[in-house]
Each structure stands twice: as C-alpha cells, then as structure tokens.
MILO-39923 format. One line per 2 residues: number of its first residue (from 1); their letters; for each residue x, y, z of C-alpha. Coordinates in steps of 0.001 Angstrom, whole numbers. Layout:
BEGIN
NUM	a	X/Y/Z ~ ...
***
This chain:
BEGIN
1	xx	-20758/-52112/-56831 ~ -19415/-52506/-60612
3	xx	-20793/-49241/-61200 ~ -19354/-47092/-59096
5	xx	-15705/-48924/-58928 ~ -16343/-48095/-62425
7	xx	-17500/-43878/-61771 ~ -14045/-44450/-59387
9	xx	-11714/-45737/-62183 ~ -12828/-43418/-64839
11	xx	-12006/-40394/-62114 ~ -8930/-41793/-61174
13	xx	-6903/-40910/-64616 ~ -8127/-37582/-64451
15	xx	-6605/-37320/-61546 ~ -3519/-38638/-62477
17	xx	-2851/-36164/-64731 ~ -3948/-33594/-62062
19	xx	-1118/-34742/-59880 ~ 1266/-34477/-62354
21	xx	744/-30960/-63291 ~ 481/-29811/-59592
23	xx	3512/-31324/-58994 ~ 5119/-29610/-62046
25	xx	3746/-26422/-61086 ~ 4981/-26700/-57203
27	xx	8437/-26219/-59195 ~ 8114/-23632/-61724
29	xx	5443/-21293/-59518 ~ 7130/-18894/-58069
31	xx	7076/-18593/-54478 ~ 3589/-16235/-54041
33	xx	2193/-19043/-55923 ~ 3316/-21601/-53822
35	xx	634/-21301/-50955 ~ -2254/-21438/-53123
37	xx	-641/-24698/-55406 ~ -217/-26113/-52101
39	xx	-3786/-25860/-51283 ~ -4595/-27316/-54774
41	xx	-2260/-30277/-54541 ~ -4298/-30826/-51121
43	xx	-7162/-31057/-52626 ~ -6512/-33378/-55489
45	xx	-4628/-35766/-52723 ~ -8290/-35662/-51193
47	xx	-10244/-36740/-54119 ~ -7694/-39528/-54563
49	xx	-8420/-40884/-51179 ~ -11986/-41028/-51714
51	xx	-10969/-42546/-55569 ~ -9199/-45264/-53740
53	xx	-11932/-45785/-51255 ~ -14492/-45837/-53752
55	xx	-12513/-48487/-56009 ~ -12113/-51165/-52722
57	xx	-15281/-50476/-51979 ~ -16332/-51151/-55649
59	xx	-14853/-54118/-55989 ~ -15257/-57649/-54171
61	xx	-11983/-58898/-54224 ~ -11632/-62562/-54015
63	xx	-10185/-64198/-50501 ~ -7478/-66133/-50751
65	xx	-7593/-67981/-47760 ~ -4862/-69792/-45893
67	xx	-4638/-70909/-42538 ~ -4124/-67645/-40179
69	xx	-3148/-67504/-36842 ~ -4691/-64843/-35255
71	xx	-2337/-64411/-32712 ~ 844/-63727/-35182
73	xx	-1514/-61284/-37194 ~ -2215/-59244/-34238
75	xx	1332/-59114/-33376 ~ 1797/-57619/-37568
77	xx	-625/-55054/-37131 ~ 726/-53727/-33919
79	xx	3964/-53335/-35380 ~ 2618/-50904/-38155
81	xx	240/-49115/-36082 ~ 2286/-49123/-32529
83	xx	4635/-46522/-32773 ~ 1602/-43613/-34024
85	xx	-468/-45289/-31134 ~ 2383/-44565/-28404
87	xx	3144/-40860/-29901 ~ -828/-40052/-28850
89	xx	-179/-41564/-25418 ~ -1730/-44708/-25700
91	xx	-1122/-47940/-24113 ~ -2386/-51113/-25848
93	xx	-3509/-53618/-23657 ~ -3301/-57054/-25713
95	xx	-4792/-60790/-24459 ~ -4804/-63764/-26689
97	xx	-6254/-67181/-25877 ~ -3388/-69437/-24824
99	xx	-4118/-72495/-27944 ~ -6510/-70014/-29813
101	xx	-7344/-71808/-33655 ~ -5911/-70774/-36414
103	xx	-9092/-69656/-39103 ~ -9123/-70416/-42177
105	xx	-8941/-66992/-43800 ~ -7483/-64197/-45987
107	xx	-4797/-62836/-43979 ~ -4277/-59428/-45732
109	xx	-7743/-58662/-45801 ~ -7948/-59482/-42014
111	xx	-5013/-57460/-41740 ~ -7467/-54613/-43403
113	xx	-9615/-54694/-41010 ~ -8044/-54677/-37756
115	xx	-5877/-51856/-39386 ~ -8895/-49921/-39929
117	xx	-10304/-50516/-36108 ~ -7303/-49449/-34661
119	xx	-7002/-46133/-36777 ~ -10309/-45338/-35865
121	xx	-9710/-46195/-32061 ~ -6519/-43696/-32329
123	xx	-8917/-40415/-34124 ~ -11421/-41262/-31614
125	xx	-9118/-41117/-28327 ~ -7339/-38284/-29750
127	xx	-11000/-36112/-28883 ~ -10016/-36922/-25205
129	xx	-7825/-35519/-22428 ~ -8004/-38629/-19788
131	xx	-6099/-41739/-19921 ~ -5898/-43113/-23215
133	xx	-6450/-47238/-23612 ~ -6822/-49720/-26387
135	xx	-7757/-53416/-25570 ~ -7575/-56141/-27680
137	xx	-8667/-59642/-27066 ~ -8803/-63098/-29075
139	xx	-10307/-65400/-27472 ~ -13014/-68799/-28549
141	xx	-16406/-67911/-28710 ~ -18261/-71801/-28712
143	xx	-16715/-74218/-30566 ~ -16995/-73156/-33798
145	xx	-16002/-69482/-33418 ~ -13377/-67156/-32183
147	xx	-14303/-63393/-31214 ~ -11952/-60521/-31521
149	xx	-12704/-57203/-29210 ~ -10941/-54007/-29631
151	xx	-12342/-51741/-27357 ~ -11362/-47639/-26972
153	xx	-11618/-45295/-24216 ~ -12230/-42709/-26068
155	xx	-15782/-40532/-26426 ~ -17892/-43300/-28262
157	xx	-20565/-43428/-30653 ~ -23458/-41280/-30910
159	xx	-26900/-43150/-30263 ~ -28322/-41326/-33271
161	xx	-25762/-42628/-35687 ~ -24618/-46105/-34668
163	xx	-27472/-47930/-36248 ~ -25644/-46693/-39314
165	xx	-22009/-46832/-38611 ~ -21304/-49644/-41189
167	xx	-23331/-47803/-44065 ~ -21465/-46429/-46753
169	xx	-20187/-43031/-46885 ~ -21094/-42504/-43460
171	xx	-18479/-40494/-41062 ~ -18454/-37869/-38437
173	xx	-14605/-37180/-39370 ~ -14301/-34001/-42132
175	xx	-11436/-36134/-43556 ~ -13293/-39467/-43992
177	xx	-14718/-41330/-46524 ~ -17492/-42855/-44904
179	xx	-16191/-46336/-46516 ~ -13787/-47980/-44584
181	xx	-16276/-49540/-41976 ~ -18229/-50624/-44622
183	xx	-15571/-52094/-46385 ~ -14425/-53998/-42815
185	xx	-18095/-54981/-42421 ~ -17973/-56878/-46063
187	xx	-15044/-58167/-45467 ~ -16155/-60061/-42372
189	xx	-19134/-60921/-44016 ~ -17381/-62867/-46810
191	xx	-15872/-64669/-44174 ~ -19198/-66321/-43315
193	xx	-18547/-63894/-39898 ~ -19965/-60710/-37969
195	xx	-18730/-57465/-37332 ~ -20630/-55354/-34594
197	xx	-20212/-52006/-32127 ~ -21664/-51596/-29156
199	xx	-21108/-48319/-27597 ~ -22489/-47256/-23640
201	xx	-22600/-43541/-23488 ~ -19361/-42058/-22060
203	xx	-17560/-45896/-22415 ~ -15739/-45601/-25540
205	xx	-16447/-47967/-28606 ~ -16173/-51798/-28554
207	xx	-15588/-53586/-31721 ~ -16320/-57111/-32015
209	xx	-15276/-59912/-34980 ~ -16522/-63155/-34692
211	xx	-14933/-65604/-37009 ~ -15982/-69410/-37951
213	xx	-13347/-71746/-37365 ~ -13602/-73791/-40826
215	xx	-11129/-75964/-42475 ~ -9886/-75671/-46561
217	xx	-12349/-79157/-47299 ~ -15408/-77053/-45269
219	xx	-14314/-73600/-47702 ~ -14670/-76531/-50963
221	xx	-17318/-77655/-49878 ~ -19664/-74367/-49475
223	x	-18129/-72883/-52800
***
C-alpha cells in the first residue's frame, strides 16, 4: 500500500506540470492544432484519475467516527447522485427501517461508498433498454447489525468475474480503474463490517453492507 501511494504521488507532479502546459497550449495552438491537444489533454485527465485512484487506494486513511444515521446519509447521497440518476430514466426506490440505529462510523467515508454503488448501478443500467430501477434498503440485520441493499436492474455480473469484483484494478468498464470497489470493500472492512454481491444471471447486481452497531466506549475499547 505505502508503495504504490508512493509510485502514485511521485506521478502525480509530473502530471501537474503536464496539465499546465496542455492547458497553455489549448490557447496559443492554433486551431488545426486544437483537435489533437484536445486528445492530449484527454489523456493526461485519464492518468490523473487513475493517480487519484491509486493514491486512496494507497493510503488507509484513518476513520473518524461519529455517530451516523444512516437514514440522513442516504438522503445526502441521493441528493448528489439524483438528478444524473433521473436524466438516464431511473427511478430510485428507497425503504428505511422506521427506528433504524444510528452506527458508530465515519460518515464521509460511508458517504464513499454508497457514492461509488450507485455510480456503478447508473453505468450498469445504462447497457439496458427495459425499465430502469434502483432499490435501496436499510434495515436491522440481528441485533447487532444493520444491512444496506442497493440492488440494479441492470445486466449483472458475469459468473466468470464476480469472484473477483472487489480485487484491485479489476473492471469491465474501458474508463475504470479497477479500484473503487476495492477501495469500498476496505472501507467496510475497517468498519469491523462486510461488503458482498450477489448477482442471478439476467437479475441485475445486489450490493449488500452489513454494519456493527457499536458504541464510541466499544470503538476504545477494541483500539
């Protein structure tokens, strides 16, 4: 991990100064030019997204937990991601436990995660021509645990690869990274929780999170 946020860092201010000059040069080219500067400033943009991936990846960030209710977290992330999601005709279908726990949690990474679910719902469902759904669900799982589901309709996962969907750097997208499952997965791992997928052929994708529901002196105390 410390290497390669290191490999990632050390790229990064190379291309730094890569964006810089494109940027210059988008102004001063003249307009031939412009096509093929566009195409370069395209790919530097690129290799900065996989930087960036590389560097979260890379790096295990400390949680700084608080109490979270799950409910008004949802209700955050749908209002960043629910405007794209209605554009590509989809209706979100959303059901939260009446009296669901609050966890005991980092909220922005949380907020990470279910980001990175629904984005990947979206580029899934956008592959299909039917009805378009996305269903989310918090609800207690035991006692001790709450479970979040966000389930697609879109084409699902392919037996071959879902063994491996949390791996790193692994994608069927040409744009991806490969990363941000993984990142998800160690996210919800340092949470003491699990992240899984289970994916019946032609049923879409079903994410599930399942959460303890600990308490600041229960965080001390494991620490």
């Amino acid at each position: 991990g410390q290497l390669t946020a290191g490999v990632a860092h050390e790229l990064n201010n190379p291309l730094t100064v890569l964006i810089g000059v494109t940027e210059m040069l988008d102004e001063k080219v003249p307009e031939s030019l412009r096509e093929h500067v566009g195409l370069l400033k395209d790919a530097v943009e690129a290799a900065r997204h996989v930087v960036r991936g590389l560097l979260t990846f890379g790096r295990k960030m400390p949680l700084e937990r608080r109490r979270v209710d799950l409910g008004d977290l949802l209700d955050r992330v749908l209002a960043l991601t629910s405007s794209e999601l209605r554009i590509t005709d989809i209706v979100i279908e959303k059901e939260v436990e009446s009296g669901l726990p609050a966890v005991w949690a980092d909220g922005n990474q949380l907020q990470q995660v279910l980001t990175n679910l629904i984005a990947n719902a979206k580029q899934a469902m956008a592959e299909v021509d039917g009805q378009r759904r996305l269903r989310i669900s918090m609800r207690r799982a035991g006692a001790n645990r709450v479970r979040i589901l966000i389930a697609d309709t879109g084409p699902g996962i392919p037996p071959a690869i879902i063994a491996s969907v949390f791996d790193p750097f692994m994608t069927t997208k040409p744009e991806g990274t490969g990363l941000g499952l993984s990142i998800s997965y160690g996210i919800i791992r340092e949470h003491g929780g699990q992240l899984s997928v289970e994916s019946p052929p032609g049923r879409g994708a079903t994410f599930a999170i399942e959460l303890p529901i600990e308490t600041p002196a229960a965080d001390a105390a494991r620490a």
